[in-house]
N, C-alpha and C positions, 0 to 999 in steps of 0.2 A: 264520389263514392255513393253508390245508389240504397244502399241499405247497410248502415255501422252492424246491426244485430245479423245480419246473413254472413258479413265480412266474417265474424267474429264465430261464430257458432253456424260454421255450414252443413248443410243436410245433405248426403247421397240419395240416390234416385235408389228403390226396392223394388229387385229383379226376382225376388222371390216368391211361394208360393201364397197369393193372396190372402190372407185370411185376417179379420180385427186382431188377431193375440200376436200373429205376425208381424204385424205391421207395427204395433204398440214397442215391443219386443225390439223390433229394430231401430223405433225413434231413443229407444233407452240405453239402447246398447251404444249409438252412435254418440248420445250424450254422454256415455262412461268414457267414451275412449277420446272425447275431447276433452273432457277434465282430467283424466289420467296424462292425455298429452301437457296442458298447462301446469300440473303441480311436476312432473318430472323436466320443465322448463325451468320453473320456481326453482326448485332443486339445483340443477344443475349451474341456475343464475346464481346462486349462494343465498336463494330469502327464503327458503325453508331448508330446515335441518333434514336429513337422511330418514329421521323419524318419523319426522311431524307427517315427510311425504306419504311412509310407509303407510304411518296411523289414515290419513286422509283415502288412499288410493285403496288400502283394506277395508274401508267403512264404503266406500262406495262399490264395492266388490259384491260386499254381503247386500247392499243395495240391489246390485242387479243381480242377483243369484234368488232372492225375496221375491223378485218383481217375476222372473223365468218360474217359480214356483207356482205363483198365483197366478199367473198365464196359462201355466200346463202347457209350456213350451217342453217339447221333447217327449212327452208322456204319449203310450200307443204309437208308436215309432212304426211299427209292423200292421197297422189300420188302416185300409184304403177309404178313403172318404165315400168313395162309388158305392161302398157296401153297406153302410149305415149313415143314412143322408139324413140329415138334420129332422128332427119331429116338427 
């Protein structure tokens, strides 16, 4: 095995449109949804109760939902970048 930490926690490749909040955005998001994958394994394995998953998977929720806030991912949805180029 060439890397336990890549095995374990792998990253997709970002096809998207380049930008730092983007790309942030996506390292966070990809991390939500391998933890989400693990506690609904937990779960289903019988080592976390129904709850605890709920509790865990809704704290990480409001995690990435915090993190999209203070990105200003999604914000000016109808803003073409060509028109107001950075100062």
């Amino acid at each position: 095995m060439a890397n336990q930490s890549e095995f374990l926690y792998p990253r997709s490749r970002y096809y998207g449109k380049v930008k730092p909040e983007n790309l942030v955005f996506n390292a966070n998001l990809q991390e939500f949804a391998q933890r989400v994958s693990y506690i609904c394994n937990l779960e289903t394995a019988g080592k976390l109760s129904p709850e605890e998953s709920y509790k865990q998977i809704h704290a990480l929720w409001k995690d990435l939902k915090r993190t999209k806030k203070q990105l200003g991912i999604g914000e000016n949805l109808f803003q073409d970048d060509s028109e107001n180029p950075p100062a």
